[in-house]
N, C-alpha and C positions, 0 to 999 in steps of 0.2 A: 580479395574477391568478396563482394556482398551479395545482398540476399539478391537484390534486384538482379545485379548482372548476369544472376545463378538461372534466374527464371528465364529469362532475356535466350541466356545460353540454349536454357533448355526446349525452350520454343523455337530455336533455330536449328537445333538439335534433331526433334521432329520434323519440320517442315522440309529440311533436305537430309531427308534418312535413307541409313547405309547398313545393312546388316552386317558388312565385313567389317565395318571400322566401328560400330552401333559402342561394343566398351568404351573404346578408347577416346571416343566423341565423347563419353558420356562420364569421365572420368576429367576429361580436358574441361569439360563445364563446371566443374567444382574448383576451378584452380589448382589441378594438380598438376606436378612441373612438367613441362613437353619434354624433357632430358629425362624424367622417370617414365613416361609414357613411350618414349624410343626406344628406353631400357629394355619394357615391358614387352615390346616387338618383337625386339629381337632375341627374345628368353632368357636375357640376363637376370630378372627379377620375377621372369615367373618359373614357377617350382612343381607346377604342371608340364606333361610333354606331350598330354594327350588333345588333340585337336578339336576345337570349341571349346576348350578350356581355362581358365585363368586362375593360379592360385599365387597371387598374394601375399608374403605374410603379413600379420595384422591390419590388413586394409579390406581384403576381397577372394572369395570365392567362387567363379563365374562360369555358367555352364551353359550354354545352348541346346535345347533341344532339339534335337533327331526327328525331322519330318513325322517319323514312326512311332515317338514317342509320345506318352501321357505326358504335356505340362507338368500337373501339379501331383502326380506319383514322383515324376522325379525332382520333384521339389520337397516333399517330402523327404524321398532321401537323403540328401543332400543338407537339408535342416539338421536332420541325425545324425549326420556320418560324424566321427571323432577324427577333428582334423588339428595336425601338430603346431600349423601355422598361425591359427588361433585368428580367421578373419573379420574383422567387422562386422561384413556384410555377406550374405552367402545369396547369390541370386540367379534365377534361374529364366531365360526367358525362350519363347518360339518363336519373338518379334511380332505377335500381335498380342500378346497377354504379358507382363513383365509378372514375378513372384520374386520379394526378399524378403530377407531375416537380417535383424539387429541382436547381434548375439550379447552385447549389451545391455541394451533397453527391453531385449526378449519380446518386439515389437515385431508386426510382421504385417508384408502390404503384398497387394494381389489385385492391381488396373490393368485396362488398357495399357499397351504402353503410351500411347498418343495422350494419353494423362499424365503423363510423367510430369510437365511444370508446374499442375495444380500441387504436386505432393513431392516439391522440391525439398521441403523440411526434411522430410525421412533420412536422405542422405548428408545433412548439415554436417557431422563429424571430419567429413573427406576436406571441406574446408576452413575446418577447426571451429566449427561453433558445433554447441549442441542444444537441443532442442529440449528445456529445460522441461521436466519430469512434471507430470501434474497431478498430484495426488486429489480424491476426487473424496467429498463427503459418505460414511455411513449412514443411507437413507435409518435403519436402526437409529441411530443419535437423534438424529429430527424427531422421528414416532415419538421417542420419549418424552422427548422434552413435553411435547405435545399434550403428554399422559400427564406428564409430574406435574404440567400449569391445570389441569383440568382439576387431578386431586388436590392442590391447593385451595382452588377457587370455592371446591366443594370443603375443604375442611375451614376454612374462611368464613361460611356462611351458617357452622354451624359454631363459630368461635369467634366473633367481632371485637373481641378487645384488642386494641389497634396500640396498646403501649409498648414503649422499647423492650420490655424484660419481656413479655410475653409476644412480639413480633422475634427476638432472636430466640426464644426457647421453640418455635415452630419450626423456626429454621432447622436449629439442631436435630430436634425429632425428624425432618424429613431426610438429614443428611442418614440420619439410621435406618431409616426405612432404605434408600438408596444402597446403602451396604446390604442389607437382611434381602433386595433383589438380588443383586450382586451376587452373593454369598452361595443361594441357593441353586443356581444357575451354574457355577463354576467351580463348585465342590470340595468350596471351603464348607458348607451345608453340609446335608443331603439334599439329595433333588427333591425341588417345593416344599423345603421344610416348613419354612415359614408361612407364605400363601396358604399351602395347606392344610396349616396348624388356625392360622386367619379362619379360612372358609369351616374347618371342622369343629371348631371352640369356644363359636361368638355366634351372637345371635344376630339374625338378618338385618333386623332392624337400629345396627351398633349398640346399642346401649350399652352394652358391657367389652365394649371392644378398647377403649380406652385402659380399665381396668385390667386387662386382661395383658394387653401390651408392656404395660406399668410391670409386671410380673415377669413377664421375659425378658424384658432390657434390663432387669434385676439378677437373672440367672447368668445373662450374658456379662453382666461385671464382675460376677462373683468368683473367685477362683472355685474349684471343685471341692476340695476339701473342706469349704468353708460351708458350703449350701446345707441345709436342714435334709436332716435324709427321712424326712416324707412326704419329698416333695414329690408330685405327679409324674407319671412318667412322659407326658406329652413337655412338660417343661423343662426336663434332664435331659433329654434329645435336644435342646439347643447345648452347644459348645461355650466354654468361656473364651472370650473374647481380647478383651485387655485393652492395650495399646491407647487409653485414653478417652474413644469413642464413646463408651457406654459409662463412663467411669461418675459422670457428674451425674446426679438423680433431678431428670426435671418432669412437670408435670406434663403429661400424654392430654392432645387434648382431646375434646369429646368427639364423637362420631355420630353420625346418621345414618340410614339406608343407603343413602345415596352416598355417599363420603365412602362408607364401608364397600361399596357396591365398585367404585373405579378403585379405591385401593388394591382390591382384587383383580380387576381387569388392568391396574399398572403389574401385578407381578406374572399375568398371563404374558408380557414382553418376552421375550429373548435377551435376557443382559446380559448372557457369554457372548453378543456380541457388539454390547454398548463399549464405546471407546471412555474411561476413565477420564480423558481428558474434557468431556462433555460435561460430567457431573456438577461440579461448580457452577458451570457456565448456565448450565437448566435452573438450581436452585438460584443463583444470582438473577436471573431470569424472572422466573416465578415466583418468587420471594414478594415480590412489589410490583403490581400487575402494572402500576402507571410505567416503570421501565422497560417494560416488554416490550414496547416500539423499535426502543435503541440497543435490543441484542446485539444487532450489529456491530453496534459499536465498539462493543464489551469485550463480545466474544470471538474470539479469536481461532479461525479453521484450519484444522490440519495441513488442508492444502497450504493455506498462507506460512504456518510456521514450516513445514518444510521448507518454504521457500528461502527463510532465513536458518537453522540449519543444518541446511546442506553443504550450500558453499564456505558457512562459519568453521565446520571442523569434519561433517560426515562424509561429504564425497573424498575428502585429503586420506580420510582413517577407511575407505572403500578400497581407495586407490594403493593404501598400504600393505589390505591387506591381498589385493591380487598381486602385489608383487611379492611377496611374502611366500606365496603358496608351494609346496616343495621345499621348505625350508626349516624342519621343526625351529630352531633358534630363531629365528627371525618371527617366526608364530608366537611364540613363547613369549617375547618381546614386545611383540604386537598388544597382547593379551596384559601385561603388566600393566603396558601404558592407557590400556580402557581405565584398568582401577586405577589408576593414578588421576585421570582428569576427575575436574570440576565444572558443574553446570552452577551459575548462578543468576537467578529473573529478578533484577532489584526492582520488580513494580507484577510481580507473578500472579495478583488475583487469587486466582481457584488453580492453579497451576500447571494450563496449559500448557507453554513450553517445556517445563520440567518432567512432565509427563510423558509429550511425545522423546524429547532425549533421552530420557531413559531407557526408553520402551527399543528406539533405535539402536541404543548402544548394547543392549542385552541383545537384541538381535543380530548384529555384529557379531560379538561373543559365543554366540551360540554356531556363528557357519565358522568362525575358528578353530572352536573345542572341536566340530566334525571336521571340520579339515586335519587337525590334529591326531587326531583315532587314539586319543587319551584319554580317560576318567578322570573330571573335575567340575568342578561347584562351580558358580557363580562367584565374582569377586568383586562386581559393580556392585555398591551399597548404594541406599538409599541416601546417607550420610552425606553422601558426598555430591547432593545436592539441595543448594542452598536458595533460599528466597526473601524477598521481605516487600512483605504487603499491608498499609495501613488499617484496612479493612479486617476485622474482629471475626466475621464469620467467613470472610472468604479466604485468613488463615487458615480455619481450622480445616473449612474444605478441601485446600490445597492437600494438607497432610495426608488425607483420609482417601483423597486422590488417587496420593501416590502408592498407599499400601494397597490401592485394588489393583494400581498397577504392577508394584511385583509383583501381583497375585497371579494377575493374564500372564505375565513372563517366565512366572515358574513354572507354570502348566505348560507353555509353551516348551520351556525346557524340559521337562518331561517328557515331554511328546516323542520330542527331537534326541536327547538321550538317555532317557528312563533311569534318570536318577533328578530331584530337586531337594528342593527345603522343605519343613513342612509347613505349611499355610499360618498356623495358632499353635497360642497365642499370638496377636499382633505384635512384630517385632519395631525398631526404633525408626520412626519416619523420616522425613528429607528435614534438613535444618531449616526449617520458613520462621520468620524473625517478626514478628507485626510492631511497627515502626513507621515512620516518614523514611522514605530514603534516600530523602535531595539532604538529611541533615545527619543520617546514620552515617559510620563510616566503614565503607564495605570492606575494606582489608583486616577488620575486627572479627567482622562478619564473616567475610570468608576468606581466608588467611590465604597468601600466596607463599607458598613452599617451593625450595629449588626440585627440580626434577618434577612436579605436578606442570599442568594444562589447567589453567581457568577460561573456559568461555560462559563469557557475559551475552545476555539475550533479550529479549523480550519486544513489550507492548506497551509504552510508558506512555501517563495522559499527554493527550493532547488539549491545550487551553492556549489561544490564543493571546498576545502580552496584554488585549483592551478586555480582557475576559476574566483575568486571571483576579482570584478574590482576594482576602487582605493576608490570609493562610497562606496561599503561594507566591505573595509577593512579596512576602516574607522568605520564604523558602529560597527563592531566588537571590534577593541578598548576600542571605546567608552564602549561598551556592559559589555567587560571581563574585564573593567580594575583594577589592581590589582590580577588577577586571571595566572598564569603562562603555556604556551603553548597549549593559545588556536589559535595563527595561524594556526593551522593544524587541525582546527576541520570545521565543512564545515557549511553554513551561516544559516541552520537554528538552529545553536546549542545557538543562540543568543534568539530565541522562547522560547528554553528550559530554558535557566537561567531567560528572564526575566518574565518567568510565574513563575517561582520556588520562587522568589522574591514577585511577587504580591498574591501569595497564601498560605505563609507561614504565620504558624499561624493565620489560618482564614479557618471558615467550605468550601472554594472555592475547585474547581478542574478544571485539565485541560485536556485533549486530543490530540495532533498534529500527523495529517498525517506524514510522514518523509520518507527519505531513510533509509534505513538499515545500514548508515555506521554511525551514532551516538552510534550504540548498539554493533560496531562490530572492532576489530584492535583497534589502540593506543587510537582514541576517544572515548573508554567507560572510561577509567581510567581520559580523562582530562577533562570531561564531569561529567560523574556519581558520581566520587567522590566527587564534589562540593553539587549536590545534594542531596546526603544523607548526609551532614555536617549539610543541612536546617529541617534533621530531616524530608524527603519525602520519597515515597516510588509506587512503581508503582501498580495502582488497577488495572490496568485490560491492557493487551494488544493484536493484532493480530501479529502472525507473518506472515513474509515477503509471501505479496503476489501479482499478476499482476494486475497492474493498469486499468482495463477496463469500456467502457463503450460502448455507440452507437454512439459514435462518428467516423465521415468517416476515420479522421486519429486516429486508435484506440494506444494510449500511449502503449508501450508494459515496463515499469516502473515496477520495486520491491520493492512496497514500506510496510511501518510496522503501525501502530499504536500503539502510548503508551497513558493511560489515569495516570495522574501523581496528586498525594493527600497528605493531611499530615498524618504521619504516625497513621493507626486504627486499630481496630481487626474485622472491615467489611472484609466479603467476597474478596477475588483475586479472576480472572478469568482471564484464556489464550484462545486465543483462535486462534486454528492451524486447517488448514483447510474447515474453517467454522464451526469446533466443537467446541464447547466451554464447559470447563472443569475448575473445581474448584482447583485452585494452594495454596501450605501454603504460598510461598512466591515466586516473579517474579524476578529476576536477572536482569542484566542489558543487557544482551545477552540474554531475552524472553526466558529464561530455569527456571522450577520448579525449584528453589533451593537458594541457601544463595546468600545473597547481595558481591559473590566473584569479583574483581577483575582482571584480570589475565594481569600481566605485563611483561615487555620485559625480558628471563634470558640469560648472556652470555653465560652461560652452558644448557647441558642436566638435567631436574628435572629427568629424569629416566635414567640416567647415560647412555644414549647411545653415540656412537661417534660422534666428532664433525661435524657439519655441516659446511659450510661457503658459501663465494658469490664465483662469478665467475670474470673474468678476468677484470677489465676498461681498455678500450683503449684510450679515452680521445685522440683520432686520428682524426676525422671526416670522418674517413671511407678511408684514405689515406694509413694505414699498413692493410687495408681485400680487398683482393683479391673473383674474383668470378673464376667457372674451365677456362672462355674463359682466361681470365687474367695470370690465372698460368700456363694453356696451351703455351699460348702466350711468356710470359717471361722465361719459360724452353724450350723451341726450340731455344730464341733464347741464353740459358744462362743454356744449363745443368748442369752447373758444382755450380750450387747454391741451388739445389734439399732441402740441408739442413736447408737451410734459410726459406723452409716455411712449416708451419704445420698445419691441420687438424683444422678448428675454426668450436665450435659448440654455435650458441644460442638457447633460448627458440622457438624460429621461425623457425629455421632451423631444431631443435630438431620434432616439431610438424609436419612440412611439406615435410620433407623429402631435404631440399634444403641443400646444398654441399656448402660449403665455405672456405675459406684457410687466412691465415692470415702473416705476414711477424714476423719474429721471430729469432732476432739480437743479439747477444750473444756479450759481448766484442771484443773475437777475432775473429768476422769473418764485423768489424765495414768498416775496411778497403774494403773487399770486397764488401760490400752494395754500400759504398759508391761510388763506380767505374763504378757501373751501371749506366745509365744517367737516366731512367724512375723512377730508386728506391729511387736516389736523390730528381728528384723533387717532389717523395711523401714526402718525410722525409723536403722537406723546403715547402709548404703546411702546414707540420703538426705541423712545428713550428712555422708558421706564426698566425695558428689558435690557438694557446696552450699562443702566446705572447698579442692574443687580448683576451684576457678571464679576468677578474674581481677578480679571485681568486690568490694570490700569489704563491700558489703552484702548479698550474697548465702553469703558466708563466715561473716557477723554471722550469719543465719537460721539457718546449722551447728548454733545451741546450740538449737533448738527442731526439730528436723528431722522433728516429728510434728504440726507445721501448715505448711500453704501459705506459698508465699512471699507472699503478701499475704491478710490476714485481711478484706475488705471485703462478705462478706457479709449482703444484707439478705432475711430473713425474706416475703417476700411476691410474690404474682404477679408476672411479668415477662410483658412482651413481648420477643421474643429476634429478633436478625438474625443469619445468619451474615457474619463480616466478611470473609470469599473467597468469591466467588460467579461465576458464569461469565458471559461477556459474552454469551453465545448467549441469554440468558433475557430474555423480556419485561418480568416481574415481578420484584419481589425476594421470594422464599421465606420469607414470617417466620411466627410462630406464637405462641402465647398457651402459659405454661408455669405451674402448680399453684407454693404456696410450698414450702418446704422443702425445693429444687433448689439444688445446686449448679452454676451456671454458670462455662463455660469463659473464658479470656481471646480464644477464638476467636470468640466471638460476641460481639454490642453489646446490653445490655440497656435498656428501660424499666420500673424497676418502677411498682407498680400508675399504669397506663397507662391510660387511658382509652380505651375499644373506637376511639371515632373516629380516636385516631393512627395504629391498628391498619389503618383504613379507605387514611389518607395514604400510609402509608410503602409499602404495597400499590398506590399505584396506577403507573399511566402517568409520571405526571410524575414523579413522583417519581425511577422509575430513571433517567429521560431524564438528571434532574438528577445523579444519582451516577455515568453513564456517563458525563457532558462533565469532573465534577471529580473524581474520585476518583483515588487513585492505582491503581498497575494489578502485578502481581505475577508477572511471566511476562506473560500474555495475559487471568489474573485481575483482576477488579475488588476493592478493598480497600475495605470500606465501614468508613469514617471516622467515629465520634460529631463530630469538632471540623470536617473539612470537607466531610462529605458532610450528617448532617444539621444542625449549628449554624449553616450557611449558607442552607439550602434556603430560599426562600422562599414564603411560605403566610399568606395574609392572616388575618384577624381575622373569627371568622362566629359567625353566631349560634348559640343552642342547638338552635333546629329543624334546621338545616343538618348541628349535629355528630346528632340524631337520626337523619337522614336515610341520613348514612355507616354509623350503627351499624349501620342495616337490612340493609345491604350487607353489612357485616363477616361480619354471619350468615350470609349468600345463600352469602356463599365459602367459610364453615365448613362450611355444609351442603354444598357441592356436594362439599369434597373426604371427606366424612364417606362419600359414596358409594361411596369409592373408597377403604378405609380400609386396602386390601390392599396398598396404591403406597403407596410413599416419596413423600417432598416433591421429592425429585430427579426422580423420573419424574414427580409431578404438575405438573410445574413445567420440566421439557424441551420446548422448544416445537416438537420433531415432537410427541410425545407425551399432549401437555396434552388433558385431557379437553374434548368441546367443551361441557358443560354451565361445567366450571369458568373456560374460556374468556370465555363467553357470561355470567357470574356478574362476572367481571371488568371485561367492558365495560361494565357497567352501572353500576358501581363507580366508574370511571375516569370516566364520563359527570358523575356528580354530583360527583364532587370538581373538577372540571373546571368545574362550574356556580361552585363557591365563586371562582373566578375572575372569570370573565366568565359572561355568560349565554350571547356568540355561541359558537359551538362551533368549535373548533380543526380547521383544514384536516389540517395534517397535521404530522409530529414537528417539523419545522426550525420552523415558529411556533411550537407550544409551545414549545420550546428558548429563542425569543428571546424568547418573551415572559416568561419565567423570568429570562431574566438583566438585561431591561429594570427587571423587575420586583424581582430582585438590588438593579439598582443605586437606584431610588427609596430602598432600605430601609437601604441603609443610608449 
């Protein structure tokens, strides 16, 4: 059962509604079996006797209200009541108001019921998906950062020396400042010690605030017994510190009014309720105002790292420990194997991930020890999480991170059962390593022990392989050596092998954020197949979604999540649009289906005609003419009309833009040449063809008044453009007159036959060039050899290709309406007309019939039934 058919149901549901049968309908549309539903009838499986009732175990609690009745009082109680069966869902309804609870998710909804298909999700569990958890930002986190880049900018202006020792000695000083809020907020302090030791000791207008600071970051390194004893008492009231932090003496810089003025208005904040995991991420931030565009980039949201994990090891250690519960020995158990794992971020920054897992796994820990009803400490260490980050200061940050965060976790434990550790000295932080870590070797770093859990995680760069600098192509060498053509694979694909490496054969797993182009075009085969040789297999993944957070410059990034294991017969899970659904098996292209490959074919797998590229000019733009150009050189030289034709690229294709191109036949050489303007293109174009590095491109130097490749054919084409945006439903192509010169930027067909026209245009089709294509930036590369000599498309008859033609027309007509629009905006899907729209799905309909006759639920079955269908063919 999918989503669509869930909603489908549930609209039919409605529309002929029964209140005797209203459960039973409404359980049958989630796909649950008619032989449990008969069951259910006849009171085999319910464990209620009393009438309008339904108890369930672990599924349902169901109650109808009593004409007489308040709805939502006895909804209320009903939420309350302590039932043995332990249901999912407890729901109550009069049949014009429905009311549930997810005792789960601890989620709870209260519609019409005639809304029931809008908020089909609620009940996803009943047909085994779940509606993945969204953890939501701390507006607190934002405010700060906010604060921290303001007092930057002000201490900047009162400090302009822009050199490395004194850019990372600001750093430092702000990471202490960050702890000294921290601190005084959360009672490692006293409350506003600092602040209002700041406002009460310094004068308004800074000058002595520097100095004065200089003093207390001196008391705070000092042990106690060591300080001079007459010293103030205003600076004996700070605590010694230790743990590194305060330990190196650098210079505090100077201050102003203004500087001193928001330093105070940053510690008026609330930082018991800043998330630690932000800190880094502000100062990385703020540090270098030119970066503060691409936070996004950087900085990595709670939400987001939830998303990876959860399914990497918290929901499995969730899941343990509810079955655990009643059980001291198995708690007990439970409880060893928290301290026995290991977290390690081999690319950790300021040490987001290692942050939030920590923070999760104490919290775990902590509904144990209460489930337990025994007195005990904490046995998660810091220790026993590892990182390694090349970056100098966003090491140290990491560290500094992590002790705020046991700090919130012990208070936490506190709270929860009035015994912790004590705060200070600072004790021994998480193991973060500052190194390269495509050339460290992580099992040095972080040793695999029998009986331990290593989960590997993170956010490793992203660097495309045309991007990548002389450092990382190095790195990758290094990385793949002995492994063949992985130049072309983009730099985080060095994460992927050497976790694949560190986690083979061993209970280990891993997770990396990514772009989507490891999964997608030539690098799944020079990638993936390496992978599955180590006998891996991928447990769980998201597909491609937008990178977001609360960040000012919000990333607008498509990125995926893969969680990668050695191969088990544990649960797969995908998960596509926040749903999350039980897979047999995950592909390397995030599709339900076999561990297929799909690689480059010269030919059609479905025997359609050939495809190819379009024209190189290998000119520098010396033989293309713009109208003023051909204008120009036909007034003064009509008698050369022949010499130039029609040039169309994928740009000019989309925009409408006109171009012309010079087009020299043997015998008309003489004539070219006689022109004085056309000459000196043609010595131009051989000047730039004789400096070029390639032999053969020096060879065309002696001909420099044709194209670097002569491959034109005389006759209609059908044209794609070969960059194309991922934002688009359809792929943009078009039918082009002969005696056009086509770019190398486009893929032509010539004379095509309308109905490919119909294919290449529909649904599936792009489905198929978004999962393989290569990708160019965040561009799709549409491929003649792997996007379509792959695609597969059965063998139909001539009434069927009639059928498409008809179509083909519908679409030409519809955008003929619109003859004012570019293909760009006809073809933008805010923007798409909805006639042309509406032209398309009809389109999409019948080619969709050449398939199957039943009609496709929704994109993830097409998808797999394309690659099922893949792999028959070949």
């Amino acid at each position: 059962m999918n989503i669509a058919q869930i909603e489908a149901n549930l609209q039919a549901l409605i529309k002929a509604f029964n209140k005797d049968s209203f459960i039973y309908d409404f359980l049958l549309a989630y796909g649950i079996p008619k032989a449990s539903i008969t069951r259910l009838q006849q009171g085999n499986l319910n464990l209620s006797k009393k009438a309008g009732e339904i108890a369930w175990t672990n599924k349902l609690f169901f109650k109808a209200a009593a004409p007489d009745e308040n709805m939502h009082d006895l909804f209320l109680q009903i939420q309350k009541m302590p039932l043995k069966l332990e249901p999912r869902f407890r729901i109550v309804t009069d049949f014009e108001t429905l009311a549930a609870f997810d005792s789960k998710t601890m989620d709870s909804l209260d519609i019409p019921i005639r809304e029931l298909a809008q908020h089909f999700d609620f009940f996803l569990p009943w047909a085994g998906m779940e509606k993945a958890e969204i953890h939501t930002e701390n507006p607190a986190d934002v405010k700060a950062a906010g604060k921290m880049a303001k007092l930057f900018d002000e201490i900047k202006k009162d400090n302009p020396d822009n050199t490395p020792e004194t850019v990372h000695q600001l750093n430092l000083f702000l990471s202490r400042l960050l702890f000294c809020f921290f601190a005084e907020d959360t009672g490692i302090f006293s409350k506003g010690l600092f602040s209002g030791a700041v406002f009460a000791h310094t004068q308004q207008d800074g000058s002595d605030l520097s100095a004065y600071l200089q003093r207390v970051f001196g008391v705070m390194s000092t042990p106690r017994t060591l300080l001079p004893t007459d010293l103030p008492v205003f600076l004996t009231d700070f605590p010694y510190v230790n743990g590194g932090l305060f330990k190196k003496e650098i210079p505090v810089p100077l201050f102003s009014r203004r500087s001193r003025q928001t330093l105070l208005e940053c510690g008026e904040l609330n930082w018991a309720a800043i998330n630690p995991d932000i800190f880094g991420s502000m100062i990385q931030a703020v540090v270098s105002p030119e970066h503060r565009g691409s936070l996004g980039m950087h900085y990595t949201s709670v939400p987001n790292i939830m998303k990876v994990i959860q399914p990497l090891f918290l929901d499995e250690l969730h899941a343990a420990f509810e079955a655990a519960k009643g059980s001291k020995t198995k708690l007990k158990a439970l409880l060893y194997r928290l301290s026995r794992i290991k977290i390690l971020d081999p690319a950790c920054g300021s040490g987001n991930f290692l942050i939030i897992a920590y923070k999760e796994l104490r919290q775990l820990e902590i509904l144990i020890i209460k489930e337990l009803q025994e007195l005990s400490l904490s046995n998660i260490q810091l220790s026993n999480f590892y990182g390694i980050e090349l970056d100098g200061f966003a090491h140290e940050i990491a560290m500094l991170s992590l002790w705020l965060a046991e700090h919130q976790m012990n208070q936490l434990f506190f709270e929860q059962l009035n015994h912790s550790k004590p705060a200070l000295p600072l004790s021994e932080s998480g193991r973060i390593v500052r190194g390269n870590a495509t050339r460290l070797d992580w099992a040095a770093i972080c040793p695999q022990v029998e009986g331990e859990e290593v989960f590997v995680l993170g956010n490793p760069p992203y660097v495309g392989s045309s991007l990548q600098s002389i450092e990382q192509k190095m790195d990758m060498a290094i990385a793949f050596v002995g492994i063949e053509g992985y130049k072309n694979l983009d730099y985080i694909a060095c994460w992927f092998l050497k976790g694949a490496r560190y986690i083979k054969n061993t209970a280990s797993k891993y997770a990396f954020v990514s772009t989507n182009s490891i999964c997608q075009g030539e690098q799944v085969a020079l990638l993936w197949t390496y992978l599955f040789k180590l006998n891996l297999e991928i447990g769980f993944a998201y597909t491609s979604f937008k990178w977001k957070n609360n960040a000012k410059a919000n990333a607008g990034v498509s990125v995926i999540i893969v969680g990668i294991r050695n191969e088990s017969k544990g649960q797969k899970y995908l998960f596509i649009n926040d749903i999350k659904s039980n897979a047999s098996n995950i592909n390397p292209y995030l599709s339900n289906g076999q561990n297929l490959i799909v690689e480059k074919r010269q030919t059609s797998l479905s025997l359609l005609k050939d495809m190819t590229s379009g024209v190189k000019a290998g000119d520098g733009g010396n033989l293309i003419l713009n109208p003023d150009e051909k204008t120009q050189l036909l007034n003064e030289f009509p008698h050369i009309s022949h010499l130039i034709k029609n040039y169309v690229g994928a740009d000019d294709l989309m925009n409408g833009n006109k171009r012309y191109c010079l087009w020299i036949s043997d015998k008309d050489i003489e004539i070219a040449y006689s022109i004085p303007s056309l000459k000196k293109r043609f010595e131009k174009c051989r000047e730039l063809r004789l400096a070029s590095r390639k032999a053969a491109t020096q060879k065309k130097a002696n001909a420099p008044h044709e194209f670097d490749e002569n491959k034109f054919v005389d006759a209609e084409a059908i044209i794609i453009p070969q960059t194309g945006s991922e934002r688009r439903n359809y792929l943009p192509i078009a039918f082009l007159n002969s005696n056009i010169i086509i770019a190398n930027s486009a893929r032509i067909i010539y004379n095509g036959e309308p109905y490919l026209f119909s294919i290449l245009s529909s649904l599936m089709h792009i489905l198929w060039v978004k999962a393989v294509a290569g990708r160019l930036k965040m561009d799709m590369q549409y491929s003649n050899t792997l996007c379509y000599n792959t695609f597969p498309f059965p063998v139909i008859s001539l009434e069927n290709k009639e059928i498409l033609e008809m179509h083909v027309y519908e679409v030409i007509g519809e955008r003929e309406k619109h003859s004012e629009k570019t293909l760009a905006q006809l073809y933008d899907p805010d923007l798409m007309p909805s006639g042309l729209r509406q032209a398309h799905q009809a389109l999409d309909i019948a080619v969709e019939r050449c398939y199957r006759s039943k009609p496709f639920e929704n994109d993830e079955e097409r998808l797999a039934y394309l690659f099922k269908l893949y792999e028959q063919m070949i």
